[in-house]
Structures are given as C-alpha cells and as structure tokens.
BALUMNU-451009 format. One record per residue: z negated, x negated, y of N, C-alpha, C in turn; residue number from 0; chain; residue in three letters. Coordinates in steps of 0.02 Angstrom, whole numbers. Layout:
residues N
[[Z,X,Y],[Z,X,Y],[Z,X,Y],NUM,'A','ala'] ...
***
This chain:
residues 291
[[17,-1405,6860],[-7,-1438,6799],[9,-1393,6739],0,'A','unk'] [[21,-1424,6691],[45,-1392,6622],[-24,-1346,6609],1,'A','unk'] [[-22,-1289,6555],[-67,-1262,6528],[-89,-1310,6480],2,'A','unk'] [[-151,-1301,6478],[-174,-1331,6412],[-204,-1289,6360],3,'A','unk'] [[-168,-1299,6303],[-200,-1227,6236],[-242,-1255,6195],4,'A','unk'] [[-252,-1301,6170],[-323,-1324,6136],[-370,-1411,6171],5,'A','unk'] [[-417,-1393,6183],[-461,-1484,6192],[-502,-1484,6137],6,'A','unk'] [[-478,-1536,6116],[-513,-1550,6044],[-567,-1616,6090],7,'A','unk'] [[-652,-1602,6078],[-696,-1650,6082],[-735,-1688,6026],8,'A','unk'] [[-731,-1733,6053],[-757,-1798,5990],[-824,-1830,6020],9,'A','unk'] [[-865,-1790,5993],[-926,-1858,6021],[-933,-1926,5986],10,'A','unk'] [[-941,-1985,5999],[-945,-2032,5959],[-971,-2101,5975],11,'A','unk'] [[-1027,-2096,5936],[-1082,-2161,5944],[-1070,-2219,5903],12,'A','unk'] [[-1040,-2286,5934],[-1050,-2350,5873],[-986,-2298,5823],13,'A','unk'] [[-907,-2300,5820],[-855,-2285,5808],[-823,-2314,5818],14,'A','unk'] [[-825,-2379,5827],[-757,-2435,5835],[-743,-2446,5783],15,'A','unk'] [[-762,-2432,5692],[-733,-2446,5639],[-702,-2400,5599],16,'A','unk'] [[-727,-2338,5631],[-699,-2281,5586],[-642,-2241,5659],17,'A','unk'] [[-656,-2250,5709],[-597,-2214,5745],[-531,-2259,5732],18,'A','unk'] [[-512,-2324,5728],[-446,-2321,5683],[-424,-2285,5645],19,'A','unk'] [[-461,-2266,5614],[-416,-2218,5548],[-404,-2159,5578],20,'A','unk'] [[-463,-2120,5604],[-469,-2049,5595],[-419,-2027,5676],21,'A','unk'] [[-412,-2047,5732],[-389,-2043,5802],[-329,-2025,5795],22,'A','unk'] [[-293,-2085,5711],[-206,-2079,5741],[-206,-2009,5692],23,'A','unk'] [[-244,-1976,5650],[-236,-1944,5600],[-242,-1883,5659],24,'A','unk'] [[-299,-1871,5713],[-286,-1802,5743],[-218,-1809,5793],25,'A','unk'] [[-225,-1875,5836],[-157,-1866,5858],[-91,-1839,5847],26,'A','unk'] [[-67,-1868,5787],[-12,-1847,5750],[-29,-1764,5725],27,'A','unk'] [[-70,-1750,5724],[-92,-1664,5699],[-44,-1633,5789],28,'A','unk'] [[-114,-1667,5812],[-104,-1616,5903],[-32,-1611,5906],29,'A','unk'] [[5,-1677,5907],[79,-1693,5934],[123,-1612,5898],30,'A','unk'] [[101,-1590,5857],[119,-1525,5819],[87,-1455,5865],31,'A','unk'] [[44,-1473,5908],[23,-1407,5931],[33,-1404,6024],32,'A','unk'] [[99,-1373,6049],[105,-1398,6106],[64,-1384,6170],33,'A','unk'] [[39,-1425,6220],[-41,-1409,6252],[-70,-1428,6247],34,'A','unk'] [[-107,-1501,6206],[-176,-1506,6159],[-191,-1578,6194],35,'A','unk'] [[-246,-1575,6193],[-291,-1634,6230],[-355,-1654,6195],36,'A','unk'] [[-374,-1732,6196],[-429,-1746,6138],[-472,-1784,6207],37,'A','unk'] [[-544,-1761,6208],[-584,-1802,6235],[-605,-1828,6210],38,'A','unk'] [[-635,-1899,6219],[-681,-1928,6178],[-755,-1949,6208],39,'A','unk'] [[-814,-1935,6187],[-848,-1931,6229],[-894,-1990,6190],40,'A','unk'] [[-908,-2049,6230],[-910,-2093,6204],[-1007,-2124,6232],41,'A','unk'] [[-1036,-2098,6177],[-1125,-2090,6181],[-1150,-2143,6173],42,'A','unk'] [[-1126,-2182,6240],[-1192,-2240,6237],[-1178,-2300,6178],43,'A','unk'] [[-1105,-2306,6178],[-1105,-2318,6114],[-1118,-2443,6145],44,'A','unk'] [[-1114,-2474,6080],[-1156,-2545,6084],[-1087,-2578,6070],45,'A','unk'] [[-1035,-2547,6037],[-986,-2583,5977],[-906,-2592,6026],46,'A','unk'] [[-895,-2561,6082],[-838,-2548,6105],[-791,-2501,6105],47,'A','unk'] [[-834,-2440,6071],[-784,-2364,6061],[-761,-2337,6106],48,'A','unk'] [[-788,-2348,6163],[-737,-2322,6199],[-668,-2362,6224],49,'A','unk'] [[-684,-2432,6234],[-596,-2445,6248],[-552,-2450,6188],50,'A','unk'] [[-588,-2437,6110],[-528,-2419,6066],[-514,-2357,6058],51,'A','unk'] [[-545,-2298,6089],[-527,-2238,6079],[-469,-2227,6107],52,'A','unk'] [[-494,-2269,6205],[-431,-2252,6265],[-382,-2294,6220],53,'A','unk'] [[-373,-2329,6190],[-317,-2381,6161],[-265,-2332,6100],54,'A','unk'] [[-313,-2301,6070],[-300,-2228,6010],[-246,-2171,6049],55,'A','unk'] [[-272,-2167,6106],[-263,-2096,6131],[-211,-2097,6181],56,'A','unk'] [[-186,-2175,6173],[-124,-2187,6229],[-74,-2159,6220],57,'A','unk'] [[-48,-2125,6155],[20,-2079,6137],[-5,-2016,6141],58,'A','unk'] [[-71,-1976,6165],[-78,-1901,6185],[-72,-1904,6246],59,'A','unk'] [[-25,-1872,6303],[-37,-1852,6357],[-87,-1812,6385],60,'A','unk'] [[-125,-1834,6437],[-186,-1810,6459],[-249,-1807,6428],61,'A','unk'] [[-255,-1849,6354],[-320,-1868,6309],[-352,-1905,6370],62,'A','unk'] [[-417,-1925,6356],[-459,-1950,6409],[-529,-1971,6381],63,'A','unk'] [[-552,-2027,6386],[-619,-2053,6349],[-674,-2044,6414],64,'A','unk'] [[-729,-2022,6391],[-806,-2001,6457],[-839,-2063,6417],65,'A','unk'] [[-866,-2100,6478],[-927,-2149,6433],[-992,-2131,6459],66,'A','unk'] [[-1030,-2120,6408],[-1125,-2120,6447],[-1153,-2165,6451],67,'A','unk'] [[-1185,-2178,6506],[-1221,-2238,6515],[-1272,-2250,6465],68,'A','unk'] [[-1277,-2208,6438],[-1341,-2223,6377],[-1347,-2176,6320],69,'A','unk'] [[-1361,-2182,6251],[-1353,-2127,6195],[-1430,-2077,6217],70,'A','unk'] [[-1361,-2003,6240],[-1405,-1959,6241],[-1411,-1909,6198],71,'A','unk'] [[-1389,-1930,6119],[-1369,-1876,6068],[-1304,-1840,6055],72,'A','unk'] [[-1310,-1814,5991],[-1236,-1760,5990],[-1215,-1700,6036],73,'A','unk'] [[-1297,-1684,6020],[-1287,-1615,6101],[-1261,-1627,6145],74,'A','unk'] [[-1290,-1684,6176],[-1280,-1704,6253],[-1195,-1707,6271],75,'A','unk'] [[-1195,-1756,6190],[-1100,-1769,6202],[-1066,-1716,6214],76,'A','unk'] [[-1081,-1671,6168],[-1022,-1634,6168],[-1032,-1572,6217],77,'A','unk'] [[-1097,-1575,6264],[-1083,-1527,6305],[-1038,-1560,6369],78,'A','unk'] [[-1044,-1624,6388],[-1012,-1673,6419],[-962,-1659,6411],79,'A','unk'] [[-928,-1651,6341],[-852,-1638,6331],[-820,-1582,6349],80,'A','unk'] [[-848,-1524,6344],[-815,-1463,6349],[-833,-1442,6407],81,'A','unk'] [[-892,-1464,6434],[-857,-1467,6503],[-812,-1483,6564],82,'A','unk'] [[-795,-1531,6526],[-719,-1579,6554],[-659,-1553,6519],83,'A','unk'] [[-678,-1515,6454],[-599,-1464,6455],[-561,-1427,6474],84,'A','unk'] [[-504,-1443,6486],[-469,-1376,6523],[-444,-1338,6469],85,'A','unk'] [[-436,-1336,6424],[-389,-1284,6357],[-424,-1220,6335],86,'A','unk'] [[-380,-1182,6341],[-392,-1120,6319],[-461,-1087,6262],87,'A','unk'] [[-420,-1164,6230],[-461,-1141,6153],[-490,-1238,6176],88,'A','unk'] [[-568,-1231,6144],[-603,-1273,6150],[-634,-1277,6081],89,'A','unk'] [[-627,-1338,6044],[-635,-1372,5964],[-701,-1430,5988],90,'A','unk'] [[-740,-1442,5941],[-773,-1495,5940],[-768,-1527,5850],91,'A','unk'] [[-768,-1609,5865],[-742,-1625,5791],[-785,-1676,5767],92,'A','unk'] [[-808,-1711,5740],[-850,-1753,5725],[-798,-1826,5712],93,'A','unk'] [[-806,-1899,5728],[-770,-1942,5741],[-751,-1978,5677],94,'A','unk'] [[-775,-1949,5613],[-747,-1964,5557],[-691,-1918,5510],95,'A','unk'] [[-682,-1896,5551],[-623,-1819,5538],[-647,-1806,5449],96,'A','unk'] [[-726,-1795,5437],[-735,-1771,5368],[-705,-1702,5379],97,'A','unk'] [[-697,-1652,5424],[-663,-1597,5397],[-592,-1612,5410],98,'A','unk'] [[-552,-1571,5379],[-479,-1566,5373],[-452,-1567,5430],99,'A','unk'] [[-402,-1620,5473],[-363,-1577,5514],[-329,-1534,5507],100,'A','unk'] [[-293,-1550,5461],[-250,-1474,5422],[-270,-1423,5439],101,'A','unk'] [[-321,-1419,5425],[-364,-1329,5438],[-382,-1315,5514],102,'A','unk'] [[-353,-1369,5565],[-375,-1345,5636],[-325,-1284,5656],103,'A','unk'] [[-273,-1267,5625],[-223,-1223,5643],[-258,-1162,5607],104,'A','unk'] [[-301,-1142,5564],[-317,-1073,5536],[-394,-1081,5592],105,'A','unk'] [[-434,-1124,5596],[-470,-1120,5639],[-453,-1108,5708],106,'A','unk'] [[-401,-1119,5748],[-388,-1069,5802],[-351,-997,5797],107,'A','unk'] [[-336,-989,5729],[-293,-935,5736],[-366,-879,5715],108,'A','unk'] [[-422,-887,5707],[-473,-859,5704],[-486,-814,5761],109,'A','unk'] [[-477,-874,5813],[-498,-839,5869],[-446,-790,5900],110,'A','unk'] [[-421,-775,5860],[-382,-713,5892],[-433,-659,5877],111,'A','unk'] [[-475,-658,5845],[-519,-605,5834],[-595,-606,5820],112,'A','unk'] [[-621,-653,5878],[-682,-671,5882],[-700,-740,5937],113,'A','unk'] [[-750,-742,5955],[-730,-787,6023],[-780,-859,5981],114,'A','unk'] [[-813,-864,5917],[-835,-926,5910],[-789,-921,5843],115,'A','unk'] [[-760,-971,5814],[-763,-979,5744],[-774,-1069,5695],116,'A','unk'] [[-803,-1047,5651],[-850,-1108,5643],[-822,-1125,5557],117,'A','unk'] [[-805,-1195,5563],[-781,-1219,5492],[-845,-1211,5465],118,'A','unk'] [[-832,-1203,5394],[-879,-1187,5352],[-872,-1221,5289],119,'A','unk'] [[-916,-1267,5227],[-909,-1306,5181],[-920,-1247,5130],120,'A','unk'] [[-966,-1189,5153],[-1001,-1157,5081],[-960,-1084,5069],121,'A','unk'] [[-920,-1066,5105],[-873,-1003,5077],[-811,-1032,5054],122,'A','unk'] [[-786,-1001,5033],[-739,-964,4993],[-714,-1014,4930],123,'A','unk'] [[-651,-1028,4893],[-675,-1044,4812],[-665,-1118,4814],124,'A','unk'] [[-658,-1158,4858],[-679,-1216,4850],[-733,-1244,4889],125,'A','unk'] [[-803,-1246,4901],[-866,-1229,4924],[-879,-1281,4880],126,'A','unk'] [[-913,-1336,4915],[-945,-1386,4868],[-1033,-1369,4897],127,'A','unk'] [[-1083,-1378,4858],[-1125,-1380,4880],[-1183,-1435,4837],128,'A','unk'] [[-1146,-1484,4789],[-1167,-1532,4738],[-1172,-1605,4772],129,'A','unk'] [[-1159,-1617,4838],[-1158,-1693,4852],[-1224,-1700,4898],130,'A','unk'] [[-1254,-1761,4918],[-1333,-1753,4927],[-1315,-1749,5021],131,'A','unk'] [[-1293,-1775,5036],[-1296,-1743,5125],[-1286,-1653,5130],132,'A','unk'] [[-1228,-1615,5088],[-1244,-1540,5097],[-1290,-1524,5056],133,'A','unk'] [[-1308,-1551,5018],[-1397,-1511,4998],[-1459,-1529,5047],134,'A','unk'] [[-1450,-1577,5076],[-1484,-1571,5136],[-1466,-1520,5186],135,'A','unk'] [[-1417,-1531,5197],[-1375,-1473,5275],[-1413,-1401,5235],136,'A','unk'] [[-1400,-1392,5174],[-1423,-1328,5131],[-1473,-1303,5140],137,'A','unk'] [[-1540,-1340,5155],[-1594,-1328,5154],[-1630,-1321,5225],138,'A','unk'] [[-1585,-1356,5276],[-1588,-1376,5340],[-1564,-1295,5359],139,'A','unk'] [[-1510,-1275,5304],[-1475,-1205,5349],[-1532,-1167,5324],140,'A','unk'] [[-1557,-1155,5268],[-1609,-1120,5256],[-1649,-1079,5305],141,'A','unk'] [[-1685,-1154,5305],[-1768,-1149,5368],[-1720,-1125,5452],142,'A','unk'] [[-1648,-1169,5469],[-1618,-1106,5517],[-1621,-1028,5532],143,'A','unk'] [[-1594,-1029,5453],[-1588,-934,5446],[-1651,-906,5478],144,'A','unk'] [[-1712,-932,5437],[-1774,-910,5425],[-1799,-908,5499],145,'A','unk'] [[-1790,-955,5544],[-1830,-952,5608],[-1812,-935,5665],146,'A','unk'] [[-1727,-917,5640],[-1681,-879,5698],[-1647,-835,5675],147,'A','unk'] [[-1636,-801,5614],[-1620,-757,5616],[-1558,-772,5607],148,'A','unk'] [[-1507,-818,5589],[-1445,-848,5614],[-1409,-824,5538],149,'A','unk'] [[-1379,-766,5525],[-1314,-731,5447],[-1268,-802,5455],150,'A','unk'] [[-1284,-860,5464],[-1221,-902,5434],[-1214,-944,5401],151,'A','unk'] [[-1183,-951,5342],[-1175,-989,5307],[-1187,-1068,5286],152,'A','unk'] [[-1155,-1103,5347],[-1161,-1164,5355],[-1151,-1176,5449],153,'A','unk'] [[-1203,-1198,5481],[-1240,-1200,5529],[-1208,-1251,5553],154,'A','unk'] [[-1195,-1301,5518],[-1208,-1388,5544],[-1132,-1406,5512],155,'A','unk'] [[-1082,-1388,5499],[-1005,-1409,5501],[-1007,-1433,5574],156,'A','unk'] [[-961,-1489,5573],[-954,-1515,5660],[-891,-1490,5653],157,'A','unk'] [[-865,-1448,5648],[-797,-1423,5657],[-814,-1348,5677],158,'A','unk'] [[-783,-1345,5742],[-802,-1270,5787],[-752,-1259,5810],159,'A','unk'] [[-728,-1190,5823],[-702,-1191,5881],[-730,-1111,5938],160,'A','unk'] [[-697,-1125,5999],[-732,-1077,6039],[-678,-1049,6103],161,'A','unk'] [[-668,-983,6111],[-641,-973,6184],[-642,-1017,6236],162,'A','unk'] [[-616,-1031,6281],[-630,-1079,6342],[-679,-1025,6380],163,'A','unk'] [[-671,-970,6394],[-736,-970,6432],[-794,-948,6401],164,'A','unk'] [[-807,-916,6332],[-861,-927,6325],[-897,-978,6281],165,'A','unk'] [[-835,-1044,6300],[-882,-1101,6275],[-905,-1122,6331],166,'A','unk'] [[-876,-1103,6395],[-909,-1150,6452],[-980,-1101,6465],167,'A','unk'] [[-982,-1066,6457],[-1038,-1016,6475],[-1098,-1056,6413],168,'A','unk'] [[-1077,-1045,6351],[-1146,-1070,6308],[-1173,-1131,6299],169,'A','unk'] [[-1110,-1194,6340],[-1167,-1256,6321],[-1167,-1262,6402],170,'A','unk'] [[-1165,-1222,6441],[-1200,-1206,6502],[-1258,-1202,6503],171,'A','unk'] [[-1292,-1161,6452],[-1341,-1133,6443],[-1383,-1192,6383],172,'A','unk'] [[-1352,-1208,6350],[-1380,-1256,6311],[-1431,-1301,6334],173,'A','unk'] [[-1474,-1318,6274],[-1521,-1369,6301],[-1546,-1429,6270],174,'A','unk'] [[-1514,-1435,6192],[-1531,-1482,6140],[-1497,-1506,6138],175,'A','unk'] [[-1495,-1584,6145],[-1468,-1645,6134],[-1452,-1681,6076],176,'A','unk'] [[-1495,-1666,6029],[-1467,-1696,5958],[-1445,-1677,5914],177,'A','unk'] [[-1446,-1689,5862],[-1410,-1649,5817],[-1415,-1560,5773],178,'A','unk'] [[-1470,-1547,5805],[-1481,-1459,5801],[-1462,-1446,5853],179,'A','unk'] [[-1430,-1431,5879],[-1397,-1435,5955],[-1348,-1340,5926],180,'A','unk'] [[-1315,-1365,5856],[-1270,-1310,5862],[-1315,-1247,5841],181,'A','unk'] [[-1361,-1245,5820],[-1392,-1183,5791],[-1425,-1139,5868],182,'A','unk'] [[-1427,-1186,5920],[-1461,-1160,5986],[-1395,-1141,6010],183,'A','unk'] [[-1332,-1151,6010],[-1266,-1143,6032],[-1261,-1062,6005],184,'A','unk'] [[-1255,-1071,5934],[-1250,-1027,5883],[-1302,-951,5922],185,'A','unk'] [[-1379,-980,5907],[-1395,-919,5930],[-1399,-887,6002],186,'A','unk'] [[-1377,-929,6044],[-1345,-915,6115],[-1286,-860,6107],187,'A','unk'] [[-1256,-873,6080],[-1190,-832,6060],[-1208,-774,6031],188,'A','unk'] [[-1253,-778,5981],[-1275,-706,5936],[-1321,-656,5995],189,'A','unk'] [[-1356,-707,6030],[-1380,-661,6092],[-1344,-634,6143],190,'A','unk'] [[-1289,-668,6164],[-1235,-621,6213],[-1197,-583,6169],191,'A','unk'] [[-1191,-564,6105],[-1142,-518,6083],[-1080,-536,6065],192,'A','unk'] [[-1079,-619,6061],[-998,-653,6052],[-986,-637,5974],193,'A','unk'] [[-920,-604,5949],[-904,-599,5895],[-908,-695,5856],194,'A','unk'] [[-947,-685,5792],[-927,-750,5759],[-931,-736,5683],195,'A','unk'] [[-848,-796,5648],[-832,-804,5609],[-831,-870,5574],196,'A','unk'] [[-843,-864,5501],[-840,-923,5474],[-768,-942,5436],197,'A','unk'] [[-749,-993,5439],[-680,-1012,5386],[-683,-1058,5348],198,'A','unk'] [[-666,-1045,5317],[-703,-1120,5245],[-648,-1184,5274],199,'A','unk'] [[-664,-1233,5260],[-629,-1287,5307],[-612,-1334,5227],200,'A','unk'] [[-583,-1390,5223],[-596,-1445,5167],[-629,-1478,5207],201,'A','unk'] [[-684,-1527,5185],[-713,-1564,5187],[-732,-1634,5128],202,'A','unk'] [[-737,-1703,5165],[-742,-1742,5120],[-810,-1797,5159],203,'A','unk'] [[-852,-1824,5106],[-888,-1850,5162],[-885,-1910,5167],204,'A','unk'] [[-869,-1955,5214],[-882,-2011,5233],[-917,-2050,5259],205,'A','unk'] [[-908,-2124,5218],[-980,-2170,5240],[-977,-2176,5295],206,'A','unk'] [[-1047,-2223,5316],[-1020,-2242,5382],[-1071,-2182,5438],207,'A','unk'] [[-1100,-2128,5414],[-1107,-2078,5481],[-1175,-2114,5524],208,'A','unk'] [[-1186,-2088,5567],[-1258,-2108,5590],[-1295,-2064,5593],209,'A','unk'] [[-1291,-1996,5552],[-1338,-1964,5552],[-1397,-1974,5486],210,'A','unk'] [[-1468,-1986,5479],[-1503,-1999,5413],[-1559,-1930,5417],211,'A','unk'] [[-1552,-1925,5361],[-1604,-1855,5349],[-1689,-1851,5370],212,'A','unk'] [[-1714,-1939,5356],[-1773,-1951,5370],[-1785,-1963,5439],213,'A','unk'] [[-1744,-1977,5467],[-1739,-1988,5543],[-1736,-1922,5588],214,'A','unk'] [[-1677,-1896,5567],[-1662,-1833,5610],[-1689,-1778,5599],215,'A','unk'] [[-1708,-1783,5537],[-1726,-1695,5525],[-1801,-1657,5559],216,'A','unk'] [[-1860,-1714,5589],[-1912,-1700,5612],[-1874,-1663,5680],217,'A','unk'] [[-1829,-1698,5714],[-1811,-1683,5768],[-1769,-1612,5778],218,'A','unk'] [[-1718,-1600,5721],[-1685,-1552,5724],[-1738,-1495,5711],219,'A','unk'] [[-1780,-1491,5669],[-1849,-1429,5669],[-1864,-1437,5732],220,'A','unk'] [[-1876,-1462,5770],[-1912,-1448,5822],[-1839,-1424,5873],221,'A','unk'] [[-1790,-1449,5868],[-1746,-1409,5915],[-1728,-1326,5906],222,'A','unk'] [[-1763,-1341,5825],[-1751,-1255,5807],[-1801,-1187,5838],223,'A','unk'] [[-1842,-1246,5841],[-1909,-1204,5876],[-1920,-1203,5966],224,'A','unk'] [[-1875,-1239,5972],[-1852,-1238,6069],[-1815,-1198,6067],225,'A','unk'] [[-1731,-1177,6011],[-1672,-1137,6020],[-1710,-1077,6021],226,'A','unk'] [[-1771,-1069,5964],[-1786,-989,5957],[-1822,-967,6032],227,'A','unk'] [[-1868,-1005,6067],[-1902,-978,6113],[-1849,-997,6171],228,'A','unk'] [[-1803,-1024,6170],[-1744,-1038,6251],[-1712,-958,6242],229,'A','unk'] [[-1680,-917,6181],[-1637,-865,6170],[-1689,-813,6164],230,'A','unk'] [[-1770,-815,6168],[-1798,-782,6175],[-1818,-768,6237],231,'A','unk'] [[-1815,-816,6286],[-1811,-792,6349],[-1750,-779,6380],232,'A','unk'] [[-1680,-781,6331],[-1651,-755,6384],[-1632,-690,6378],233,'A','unk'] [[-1665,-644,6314],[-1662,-600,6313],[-1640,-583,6228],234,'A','unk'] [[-1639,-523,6199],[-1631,-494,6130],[-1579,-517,6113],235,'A','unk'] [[-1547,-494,6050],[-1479,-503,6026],[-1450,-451,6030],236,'A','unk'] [[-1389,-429,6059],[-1341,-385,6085],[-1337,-357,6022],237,'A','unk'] [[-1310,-295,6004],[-1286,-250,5958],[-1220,-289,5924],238,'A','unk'] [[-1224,-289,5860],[-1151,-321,5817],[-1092,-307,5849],239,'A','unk'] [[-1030,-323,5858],[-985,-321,5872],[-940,-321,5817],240,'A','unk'] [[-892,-256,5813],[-860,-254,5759],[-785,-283,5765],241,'A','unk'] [[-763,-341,5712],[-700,-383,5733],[-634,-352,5701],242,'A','unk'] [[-589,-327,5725],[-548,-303,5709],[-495,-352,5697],243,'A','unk'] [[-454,-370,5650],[-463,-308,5585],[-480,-340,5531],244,'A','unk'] [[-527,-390,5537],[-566,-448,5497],[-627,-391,5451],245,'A','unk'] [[-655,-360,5477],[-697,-320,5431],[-764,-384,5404],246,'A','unk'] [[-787,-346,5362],[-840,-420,5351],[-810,-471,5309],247,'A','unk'] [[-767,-453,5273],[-716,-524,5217],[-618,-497,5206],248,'A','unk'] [[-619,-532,5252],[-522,-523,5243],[-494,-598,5242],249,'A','unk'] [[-439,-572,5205],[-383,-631,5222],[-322,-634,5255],250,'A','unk'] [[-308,-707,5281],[-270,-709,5330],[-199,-736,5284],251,'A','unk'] [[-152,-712,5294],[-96,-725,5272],[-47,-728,5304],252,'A','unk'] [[-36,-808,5330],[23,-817,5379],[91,-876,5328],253,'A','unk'] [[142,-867,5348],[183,-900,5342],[232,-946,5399],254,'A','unk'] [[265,-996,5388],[301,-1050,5409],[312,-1011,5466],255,'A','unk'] [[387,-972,5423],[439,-914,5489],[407,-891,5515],256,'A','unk'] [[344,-870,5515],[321,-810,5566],[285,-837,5623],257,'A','unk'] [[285,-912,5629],[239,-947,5684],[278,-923,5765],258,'A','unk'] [[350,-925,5751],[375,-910,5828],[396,-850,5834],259,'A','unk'] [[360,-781,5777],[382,-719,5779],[316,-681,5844],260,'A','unk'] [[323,-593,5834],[291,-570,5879],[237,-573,5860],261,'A','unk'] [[211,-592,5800],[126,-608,5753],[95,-623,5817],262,'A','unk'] [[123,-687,5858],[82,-722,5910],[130,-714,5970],263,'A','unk'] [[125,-665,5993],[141,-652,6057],[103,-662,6113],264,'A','unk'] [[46,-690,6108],[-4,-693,6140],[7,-763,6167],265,'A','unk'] [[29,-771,6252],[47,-842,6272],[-6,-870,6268],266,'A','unk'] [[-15,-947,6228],[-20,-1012,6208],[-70,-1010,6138],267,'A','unk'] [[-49,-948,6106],[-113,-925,6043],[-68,-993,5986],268,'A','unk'] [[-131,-990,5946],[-109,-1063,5915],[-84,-1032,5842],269,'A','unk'] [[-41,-1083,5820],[6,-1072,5783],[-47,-1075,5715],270,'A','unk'] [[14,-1023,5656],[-46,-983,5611],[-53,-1055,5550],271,'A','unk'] [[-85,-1019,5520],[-103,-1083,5454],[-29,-1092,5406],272,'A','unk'] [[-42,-1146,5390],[26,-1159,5349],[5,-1150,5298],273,'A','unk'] [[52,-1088,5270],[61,-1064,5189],[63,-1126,5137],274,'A','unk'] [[90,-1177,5143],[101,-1225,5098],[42,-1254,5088],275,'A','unk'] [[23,-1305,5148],[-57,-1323,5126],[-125,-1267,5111],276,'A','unk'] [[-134,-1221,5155],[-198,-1198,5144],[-177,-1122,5098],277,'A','unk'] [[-118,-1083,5098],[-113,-1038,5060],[-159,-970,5108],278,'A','unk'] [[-174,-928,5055],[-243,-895,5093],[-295,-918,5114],279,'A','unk'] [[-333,-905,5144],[-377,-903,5180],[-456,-847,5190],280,'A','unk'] [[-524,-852,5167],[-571,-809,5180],[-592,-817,5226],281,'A','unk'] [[-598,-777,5279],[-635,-784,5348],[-691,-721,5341],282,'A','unk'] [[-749,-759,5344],[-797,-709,5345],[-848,-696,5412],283,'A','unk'] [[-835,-625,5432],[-863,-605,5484],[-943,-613,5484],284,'A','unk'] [[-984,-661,5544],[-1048,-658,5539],[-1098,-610,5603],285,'A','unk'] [[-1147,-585,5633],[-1172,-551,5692],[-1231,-532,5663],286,'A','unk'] [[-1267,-514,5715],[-1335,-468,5710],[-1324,-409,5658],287,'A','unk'] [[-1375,-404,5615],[-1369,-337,5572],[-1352,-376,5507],288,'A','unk'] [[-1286,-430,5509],[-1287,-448,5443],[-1338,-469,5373],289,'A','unk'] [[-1317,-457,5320],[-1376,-487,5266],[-1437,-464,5278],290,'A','unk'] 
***
C-alpha cells in the first residue's frame, strides 16, 4: 500500500448544502500534496451528507466517508476520524472550509518542529478579533486559559494539525464529545510534554454553522471542567519543551524552488508554504511556563 502523508478529517453534521462548495475546494488543494486522504466523518447527520460527500470525494484516491448511527458531537467525530487515519501527518478541518486551504501547506510544515500545530485567527498582522462569533470564541478562550492553564491564543480554530502518532495517542485518551473537545485534546498534549505551536491561518466566517453560543457554551464549560480533572488524573504537566529553531516567535521563510530541495529531506514532510500567497509567516511557540 502507498504511504500516506497527510488525512485531512472533516466532521460533519446536516452538510449537504455547504459540502458542495467547500469538498471540491480541499480536493483540488490535496491533488497538490502527494499521499493525502480526506475522511469524512459523517455525525448522525438527517439531510444526506454522507452520500454527497462519498459523491465529492470520488476524484481523491482512498478518501472515505464513516457514518454514525446517531449525532454524537464534534468530539466524538473527529476522534472517529483520526482514528481511521493512516497519514503521517493527521489535520482536522471543519466542513465549511472557514479557514484557508491555502494555509494547510505552512500548517504541516510546522510540524517539522513540534508535534501539535494549531491554526490560529488571533496572531500575527492580520488577526481579526471584531466579528461577533470570535468575540465569543474570545471570551470562551479566556475562561479556558483561566481553568487550565492553556498559553494559547485561540483554542477553538477547527483547523489542527498533529503527528500521526501522537494524535492517535491523545484522542485515545480523549473524552469530550462536543464542541470543547479541543481544549481537553490541547491540555492532554501540554501534559505529556508535546511541543505546540500556533500559525495564524486566514479565516472567513460562514453562514450556515451549527454551532450557537446559547446552546453550546453551557456545555463546553462544563467540558472544561471534566478536561481539567481527566489531565489531572493523568498526571502534572511535563517540563516545556524547547522547539528548535522556532524559539518563542520566528518566521518561516520558504520559497517555490526550494520545495524539492534538501530543506525537506525528510521522506513524505509536506511541502513548504508558498511565497506568493502567504509570504511570511509568525509561528508562535506555546508550552508550560509560557505567559
């Protein structure tokens, strides 16, 4: 069987109107990154998302739609998903592609020097933080920081990515199903000692989500208060890990030519960010000790 270098997972509930658009938009990205596989993990959904996803995903070789018999949340999905990945590098994406695909190529080239790295809306100089869903996420990351201890920026981007094995190891361990799901991920990771980085991603937001602030947010506090006592039993937070040669704020500066040079000698490391669209890049180092 071929290697596989990135599985990009999609959880997605009631998406039969917005995966038209957004499916052929990652496809045509992947078809650029050779290796790459999209699950779609399809939550219980009422509308038919999953046989238009499998219908989407018929020009990726080895893409593959999971259906649940019933909506068991975002958590649930996407631990479903990455556990059915085989790729190296393991992405989770949200089914309205509000973050950039563009930026999935500086988001794996992260992980050359850190084993989580996490799109981010609020660093570096285009950082919106004026539209009313991230002043919610804003305030949501807040009361995070505050009750876990968590140096990161923006918590709740559905744009991640993670090593293959120590993503299979943390939503192993995982235990929240809805949508605070990543901050228990998050501080799983800060407790084994996994280096993590943030990268500012573009983001745009689109109608259409099913997440509502009055609905979800009772629930996500309370997943925050299961993540703190689950990572409290499984023990302290490991000593910082220092990321070489990221430091706490560097930039990454890759160009076109240098994608098939010795930069990435590293068999199936993903190809660097394109100078044209994203230019530089701030990747800011996060761990225990920070702030």
């Amino acid at each position: 069987m071929d290697r596989v270098a990135v599985s990009v997972v999609i959880p997605a509930y009631n998406e039969a109107r917005r995966l038209p658009r957004s499916l052929p938009l990652l496809v045509a990205a992947l078809r650029k990154v050779p290796g790459s596989e999209v699950i779609v993990v399809d939550d219980g959904s009422l509308d038919g998302t999953a046989a238009i996803a499998a219908g989407l995903l018929r020009g990726l070789p080895g893409s593959r739609v999971i259906r649940l018999p019933w909506n068991s949340g975002k958590g649930a999905a996407i631990r479903v998903g990455v556990a059915a990945a085989t790729g190296e590098a393991i992405v989770f994406m949200d089914a309205d592609l509000a973050s950039d695909v563009t930026d999935l190529p500086v988001l794996l080239a992260a992980l050359e020097h850190a084993e989580v790295a996490l799109g981010s809306r609020r660093i570096g100089p285009g950082a919106d933080r004026t539209r009313t869903r991230q002043l919610g996420s804003w305030a949501f990351n807040q009361i995070a920081r505050s009750i876990t201890d968590l140096d990161i920026a923006d918590t709740q981007c559905g744009f991640k990515a993670f090593r293959k094995a120590e993503a299979k190891v943390l939503f192993s361990l995982s235990r929240a199903t809805g949508f605070g799901f990543d901050v228990e991920v998050l501080s799983l990771a800060r407790s084994l000692g996994y280096r993590i980085v943030e990268v500012p991603v573009r983001w745009t937001e689109e109608p259409g989500g099913t997440f509502r602030i009055i609905r979800h947010t009772p629930a996500m506090l309370a997943d925050l208060v299961r993540a703190r006592r689950h990572v409290h039993r499984a023990g302290q937070p490991s000593p910082a890990r220092p990321v070489e040669p990221l430091g706490d704020l560097a930039v990454y500066r890759s160009r076109r030519d240098e994608s098939a040079g010795a930069s990435r000698s590293r068999e199936g490391a993903a190809p660097p960010p394109d100078a044209q669209a994203g230019g530089a890049v701030v990747v800011r180092q996060v761990g225990p000790g920070l702030g």
